[in-house]
C-alpha positions in Angstrom: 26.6 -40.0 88.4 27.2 -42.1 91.4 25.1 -45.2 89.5 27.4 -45.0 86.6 30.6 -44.9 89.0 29.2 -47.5 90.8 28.8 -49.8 87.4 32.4 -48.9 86.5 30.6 -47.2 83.2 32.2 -44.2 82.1 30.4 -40.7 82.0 30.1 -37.7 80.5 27.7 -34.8 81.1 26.6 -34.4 77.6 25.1 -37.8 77.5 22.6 -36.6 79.7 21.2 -33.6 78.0 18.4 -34.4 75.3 18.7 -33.0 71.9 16.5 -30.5 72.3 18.4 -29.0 75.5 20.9 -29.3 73.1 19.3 -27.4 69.9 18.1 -24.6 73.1 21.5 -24.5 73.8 22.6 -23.6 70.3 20.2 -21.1 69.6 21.2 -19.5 73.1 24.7 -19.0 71.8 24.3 -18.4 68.7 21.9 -15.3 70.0 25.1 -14.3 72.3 27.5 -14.7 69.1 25.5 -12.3 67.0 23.5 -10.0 69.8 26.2 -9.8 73.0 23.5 -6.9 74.5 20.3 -9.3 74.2 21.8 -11.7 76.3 20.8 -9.7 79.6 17.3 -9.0 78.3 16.7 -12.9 77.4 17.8 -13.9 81.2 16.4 -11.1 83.3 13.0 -12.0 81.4 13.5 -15.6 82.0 13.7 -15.0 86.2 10.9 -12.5 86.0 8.5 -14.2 84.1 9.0 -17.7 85.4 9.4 -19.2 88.9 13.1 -19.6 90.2 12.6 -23.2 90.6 10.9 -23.7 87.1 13.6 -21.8 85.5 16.8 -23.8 87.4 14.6 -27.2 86.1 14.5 -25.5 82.9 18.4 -25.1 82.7 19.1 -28.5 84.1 17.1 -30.2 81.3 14.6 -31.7 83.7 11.2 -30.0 82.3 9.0 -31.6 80.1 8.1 -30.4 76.3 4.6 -28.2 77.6 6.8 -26.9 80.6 9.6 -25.9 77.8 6.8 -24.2 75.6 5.5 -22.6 78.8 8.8 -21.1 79.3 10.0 -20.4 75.9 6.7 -18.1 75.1 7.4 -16.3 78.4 10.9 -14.9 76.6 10.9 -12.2 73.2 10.5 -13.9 70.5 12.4 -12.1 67.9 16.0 -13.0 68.4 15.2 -16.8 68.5 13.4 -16.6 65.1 16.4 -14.7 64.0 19.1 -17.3 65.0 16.5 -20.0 64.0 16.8 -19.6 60.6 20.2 -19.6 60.7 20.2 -23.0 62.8 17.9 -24.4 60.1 19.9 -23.0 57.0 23.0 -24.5 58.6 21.9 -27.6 59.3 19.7 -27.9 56.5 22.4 -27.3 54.1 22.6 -29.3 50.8 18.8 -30.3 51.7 16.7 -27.1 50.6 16.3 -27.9 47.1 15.6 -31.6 47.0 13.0 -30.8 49.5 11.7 -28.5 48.3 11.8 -30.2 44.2 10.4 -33.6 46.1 7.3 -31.7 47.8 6.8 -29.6 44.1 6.6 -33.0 42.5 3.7 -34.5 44.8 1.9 -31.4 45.0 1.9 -31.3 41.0 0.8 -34.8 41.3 -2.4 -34.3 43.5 -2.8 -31.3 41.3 -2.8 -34.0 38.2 -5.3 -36.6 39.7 -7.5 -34.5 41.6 -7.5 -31.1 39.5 -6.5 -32.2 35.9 -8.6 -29.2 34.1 -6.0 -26.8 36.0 -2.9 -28.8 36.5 -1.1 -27.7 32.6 -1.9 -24.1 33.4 -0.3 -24.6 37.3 2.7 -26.3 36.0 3.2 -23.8 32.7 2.8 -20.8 35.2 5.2 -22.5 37.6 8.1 -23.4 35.5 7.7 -20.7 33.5 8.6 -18.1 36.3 11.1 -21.1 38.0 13.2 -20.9 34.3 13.4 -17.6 34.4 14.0 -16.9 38.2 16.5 -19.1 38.1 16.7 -21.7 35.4 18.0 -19.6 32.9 20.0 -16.9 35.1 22.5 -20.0 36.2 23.5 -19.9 32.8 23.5 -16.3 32.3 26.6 -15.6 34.0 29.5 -17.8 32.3 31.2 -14.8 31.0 32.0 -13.9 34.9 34.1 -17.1 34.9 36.4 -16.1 32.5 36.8 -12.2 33.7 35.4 -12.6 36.9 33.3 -10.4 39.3 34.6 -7.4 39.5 35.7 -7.1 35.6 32.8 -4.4 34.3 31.2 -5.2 30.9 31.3 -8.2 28.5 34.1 -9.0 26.4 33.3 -9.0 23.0 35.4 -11.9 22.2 33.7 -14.0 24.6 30.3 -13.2 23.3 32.1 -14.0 19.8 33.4 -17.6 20.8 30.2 -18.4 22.8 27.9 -17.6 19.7 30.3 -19.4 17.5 30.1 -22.3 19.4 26.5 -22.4 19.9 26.0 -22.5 16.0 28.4 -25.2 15.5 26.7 -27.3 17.9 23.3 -26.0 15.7 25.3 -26.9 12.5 25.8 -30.1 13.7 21.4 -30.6 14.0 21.7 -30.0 10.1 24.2 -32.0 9.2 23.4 -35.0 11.5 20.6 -34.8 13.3 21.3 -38.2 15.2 25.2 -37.3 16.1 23.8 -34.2 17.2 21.5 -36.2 19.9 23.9 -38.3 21.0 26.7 -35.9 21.7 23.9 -33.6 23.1 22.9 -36.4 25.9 27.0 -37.4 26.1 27.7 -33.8 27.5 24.5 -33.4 29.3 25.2 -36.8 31.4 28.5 -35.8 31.9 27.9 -32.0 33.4 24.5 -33.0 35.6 26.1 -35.9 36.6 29.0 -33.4 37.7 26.7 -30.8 39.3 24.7 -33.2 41.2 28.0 -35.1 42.9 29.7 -31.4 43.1 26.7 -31.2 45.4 27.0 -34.6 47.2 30.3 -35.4 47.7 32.2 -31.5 47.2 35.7 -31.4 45.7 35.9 -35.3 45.4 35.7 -35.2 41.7 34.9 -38.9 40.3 34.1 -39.3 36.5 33.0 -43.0 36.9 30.3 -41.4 39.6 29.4 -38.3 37.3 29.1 -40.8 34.2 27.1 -43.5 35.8 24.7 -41.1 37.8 23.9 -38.7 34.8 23.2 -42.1 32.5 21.1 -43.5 35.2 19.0 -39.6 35.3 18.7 -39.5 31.9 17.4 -42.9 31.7 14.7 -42.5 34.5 13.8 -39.4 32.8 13.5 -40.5 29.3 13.4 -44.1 29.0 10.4 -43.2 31.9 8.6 -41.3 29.6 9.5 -43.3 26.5 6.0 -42.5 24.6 6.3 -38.7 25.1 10.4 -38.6 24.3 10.0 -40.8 21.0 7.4 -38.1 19.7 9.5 -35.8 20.4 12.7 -37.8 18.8 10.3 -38.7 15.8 10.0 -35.1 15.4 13.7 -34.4 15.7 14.1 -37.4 12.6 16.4 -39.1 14.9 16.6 -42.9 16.7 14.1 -43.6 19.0 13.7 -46.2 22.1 12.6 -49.4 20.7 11.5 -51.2 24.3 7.9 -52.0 24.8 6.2 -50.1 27.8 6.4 -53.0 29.4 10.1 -53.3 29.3 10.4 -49.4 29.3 8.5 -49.5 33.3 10.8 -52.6 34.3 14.1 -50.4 33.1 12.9 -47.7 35.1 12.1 -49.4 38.1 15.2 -51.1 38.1 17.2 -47.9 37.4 15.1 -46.3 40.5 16.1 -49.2 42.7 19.8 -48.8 41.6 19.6 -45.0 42.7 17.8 -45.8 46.2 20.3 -48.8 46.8 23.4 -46.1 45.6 22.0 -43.2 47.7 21.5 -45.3 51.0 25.1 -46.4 49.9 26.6 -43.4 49.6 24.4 -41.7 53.2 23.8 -38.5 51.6 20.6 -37.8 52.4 20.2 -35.2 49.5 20.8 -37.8 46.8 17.8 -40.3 48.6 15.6 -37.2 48.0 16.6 -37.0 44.4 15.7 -40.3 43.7 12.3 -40.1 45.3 11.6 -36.7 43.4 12.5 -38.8 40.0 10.2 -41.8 41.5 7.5 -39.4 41.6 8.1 -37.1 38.3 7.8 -40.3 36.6 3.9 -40.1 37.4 3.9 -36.4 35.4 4.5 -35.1 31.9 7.8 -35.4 30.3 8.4 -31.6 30.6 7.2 -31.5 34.1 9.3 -34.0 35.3 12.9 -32.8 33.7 11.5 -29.0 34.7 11.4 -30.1 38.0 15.2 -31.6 38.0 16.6 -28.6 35.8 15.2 -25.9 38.0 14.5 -27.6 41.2 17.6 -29.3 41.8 20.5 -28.4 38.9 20.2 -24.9 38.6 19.6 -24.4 41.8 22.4 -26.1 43.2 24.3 -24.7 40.4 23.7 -21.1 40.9 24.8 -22.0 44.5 27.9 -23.2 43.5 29.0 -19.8 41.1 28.0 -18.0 44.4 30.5 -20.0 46.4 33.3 -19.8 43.3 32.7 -16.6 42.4 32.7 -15.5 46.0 29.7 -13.3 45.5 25.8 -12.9 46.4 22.5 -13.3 44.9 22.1 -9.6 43.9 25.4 -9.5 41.7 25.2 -12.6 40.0 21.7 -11.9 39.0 22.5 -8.1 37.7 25.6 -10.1 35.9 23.1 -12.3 34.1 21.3 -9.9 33.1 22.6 -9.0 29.7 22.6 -12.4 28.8 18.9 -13.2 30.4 17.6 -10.9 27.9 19.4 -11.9 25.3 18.5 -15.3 26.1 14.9 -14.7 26.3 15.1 -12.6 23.0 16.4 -15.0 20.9 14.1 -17.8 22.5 11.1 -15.6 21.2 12.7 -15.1 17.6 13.1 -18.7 17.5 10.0 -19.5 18.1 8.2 -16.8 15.7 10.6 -18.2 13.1 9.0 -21.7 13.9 5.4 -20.5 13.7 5.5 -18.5 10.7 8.8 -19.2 8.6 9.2 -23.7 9.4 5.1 -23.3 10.4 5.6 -25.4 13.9 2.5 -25.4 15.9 1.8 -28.5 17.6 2.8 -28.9 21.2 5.6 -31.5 20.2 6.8 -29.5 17.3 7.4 -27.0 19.1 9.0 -29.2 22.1 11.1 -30.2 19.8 12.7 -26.9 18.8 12.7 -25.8 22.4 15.1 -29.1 22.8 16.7 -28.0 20.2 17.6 -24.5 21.7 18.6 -25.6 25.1 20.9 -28.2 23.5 22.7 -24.9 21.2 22.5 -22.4 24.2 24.2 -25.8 26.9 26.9 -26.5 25.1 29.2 -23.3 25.5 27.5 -23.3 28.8 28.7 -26.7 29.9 32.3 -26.0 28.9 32.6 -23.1 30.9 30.9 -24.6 33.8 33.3 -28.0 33.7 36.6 -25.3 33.4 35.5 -23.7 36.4 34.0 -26.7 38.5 37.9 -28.3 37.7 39.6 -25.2 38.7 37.7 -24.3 42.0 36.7 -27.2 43.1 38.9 -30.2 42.1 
C-alpha cells in the first residue's frame, strides 16, 4: 500500500487478492446465502483444525495452493460441493452443451479410428436414447405454447391444425419432391439459425445473423459430407451437389474458417465451441455428425429455452410431451413398417431417406410454433 502511494498509482484492495481467493470467497457466501447456520460450523472447524497463524495467512490470501488444499480438506466437505455446483452452473452457463457435444464428437472419433468394429453400434445406442431423452421431447411440447402450462389436456383443434399441416408439407414430397427440399432446408436454416443466436446473443433478434449462420451449418454439414447427402438426395429424386470432393473440402474449410473468424468476432465462447464440434463431426458419418448438433446443441438449448418461456421445470415439460412423444414414436414405427413391407425400403439410405423425410413433416408445424413463441418471449 505505501509502495503504490509512494508511486502516485492508485489502489484498490481487490487488486490484490488472486482469483482463487476470490472463487473461495464466493463459495463462502454463497454457503452463508443458502445455509446462514453452517456458517459457525465452517469457522469454528477452521480455528480448531488449523493453526491461528495458518488460518489468518489463509484469510489474507498469502498461502500457497498445497497450504490452501491443506486447509480446505481440514473443513466438511459437503456444503462446498453443494454451492460448487452452483458456482459452476452459473458460471458455466450457455457452455454445458457445446462442451459437452464438442467432447461427444472426439470421443466418437477415437471410437471411429481405434474401435471401428464397435463405433456404429456406440453411436446408434447413443443417439438413439439422446433423440428420445431429449431430441424428440423438445418438440413434443408445442401445444403448451399455445395453451400454456397450466391448461390440462390437448386441444383437439391444435392436434387438428398440427396434423394438417404436417401432411401438406408431406403433400408437397409428392407433388414436388425438389420444392419440397428446398423449402425444407429454407425453414430449417432459418429456425437453427434462430435457436443457436437465441442462445448467443439472447433477445437481440437479427435475421441477417439467423440466415447467414444457419446457411453456413447446413453447408458444413452437408456440403461436408457431400458423398453420403447426394445418396441420400439421389434417393429422395431430387438435385444433388455437383462440386468435386476436392472443391466440396475447400467449401468446407472455408465455411469453417468463416465460423472461427465470426465466433472470435462475436467473443461468445459457446459459438467457438460450435464450430470446433462441426470441425470435428466432419471426420464422422453424415448422421453422426447432424445427431450430434440436433441433440447436442439445438434441442438442448431449445428445451432450455421453453423452460425459461414457459417458466416451468424439467419434470413438467417432459410429462407435457409425453402424449406427443408417444405419438411421435408411434407413428415413426408405422412409417417405417410401411417402408419395409408396403414401398419395400431396406437399405440403410433408403431408409435414411424416409427418416429425412419424417423429420422434415413432423419440423414444419414445429418450427412455426417455435418462431411465434421465440418472437413473443424473447424479441
Amino acid at each position: 500500500i505505501a509502495e503504490s502511494i509512494e508511486m502516485k498509482k492508485s489502489f484498490s484492495p481487490f487488486m490484490m487478492e488472486s482469483k482463487r481467493f476470490k472463487f473461495y470467497d464466493r463459495l463462502l457466501l454463497l454457503i452463508l446465502l443458502h445455509h446462514p447456520l453452517l456458517g459457525k460450523e465452517i469457522f469454528s472447524t477452521l480455528f480448531k483444525k488449523n493453526h491461528v497463524f495458518s488460518v489468518f495467512r489463509f484469510l489474507e490470501g498469502k498461502t500457497t495452493i498445497f497450504q490452501d488444499i491443506r486447509i480446505l480438506m481440514t473443513l466438511p466437505f459437503r456444503p462446498f460441493l453443494r454451492v460448487l455446483r452452483i458456482e459452476l452452473s452459473v458460471s458455466t452457463k450457455g457452455l454445458l452443451a457445446p462442451i459437452f457435444t464438442l467432447a461427444l464428437a472426439v470421443l466418437l472419433l477415437l471410437i471411429q479410428s481405434f474401435a471401428a468394429s464397435y463405433s456404429f453400434y456406440v453411436q446408434l445406442i447413443l443417439f438413439s436414447i439422446g433423440f428420445l431423452a431429449v431430441g424428440l421431447p423438445h418438440g413434443a411440447v408445442d401445444h403448451l405454447l399455445e395453451s400454456g402450462v397450466d391448461i390440462k389436456g390437448i386441444k383437439l383443434s391444435f392436434v387438428l391444425k398440427y396434423i394438417g399441416v404436417s401432411l401438406i408439407f408431406l403433400s408437397l414430397w409428392y407433388l414436388s419432391a425438389n420444392v419440397a427440399l428446398l423449402f425444407f432446408l429454407a425453414y430449417s436454416i432459418w429456425h437453427f439459425g434462430q435457436c443457436d443466436f437465441q442462445e448467443w446473443s439472447p433477445n437481440k433478434s437479427n435475421t441477417l445473423k439467423n440466415i447467414l449462420w444457419g446457411t453456413t451449418l447446413f453447408g458444413i454439414l452437408l456440403i461436408g459430407h457431400q458423398e453420403e447427402t447426394n445418396r441420400i438426395l439421389s434417393n429422395l429424386h431430387t438435385l444433388e451437389f455437383p462440386f468435386t470432393n476436392s472443391q466440396a473440402t475447400i467449401l468446407t474449410s472455408v465455411m469453417l474458417l468463416f465460423s472461427l473468424v465470426w465466433s472470435i468476432i462475436e467473443r461468445r465462447t459457446s459459438f467457438f465451441l460450435t464450430v470446433c464440434m462441426l470441425y470435428v463431426a466432419c471426420q464422422l458419418p453424415l448422421l453422426s455428425a447432424f445427431s450430434l448438433y440436433f441433440i447436442g446443441q439445438h434441442s438442448l438449448n431449445g428445451w432450455r429455452h421453453l423452460k425459461i418461456g414457459l417458466k416451468t421445470n424439467n419434470q413438467t415439460l417432459y410429462l407435457k410431451s409425453l402424449p406427443f412423444n408417444l405419438g411421435a414414436i408411434g407413428l415413426l414405427v408405422v412409417t417405417y413398417w410401411l417402408s419395409e413391407n408396403y414401398f419395400q425400403f431396406f437399405s440403410p439410405v433408403e431408409l435414411a431417406s424416409v427418416f429425412f423425410v419424417f423429420l422434415s413433416c413432423i419440423s414444419f408445424p414445429h418450427i412455426l410454433w417455435m418462431h411465434h413463441f421465440y418472437k413473443k418471449t424473447f424479441c
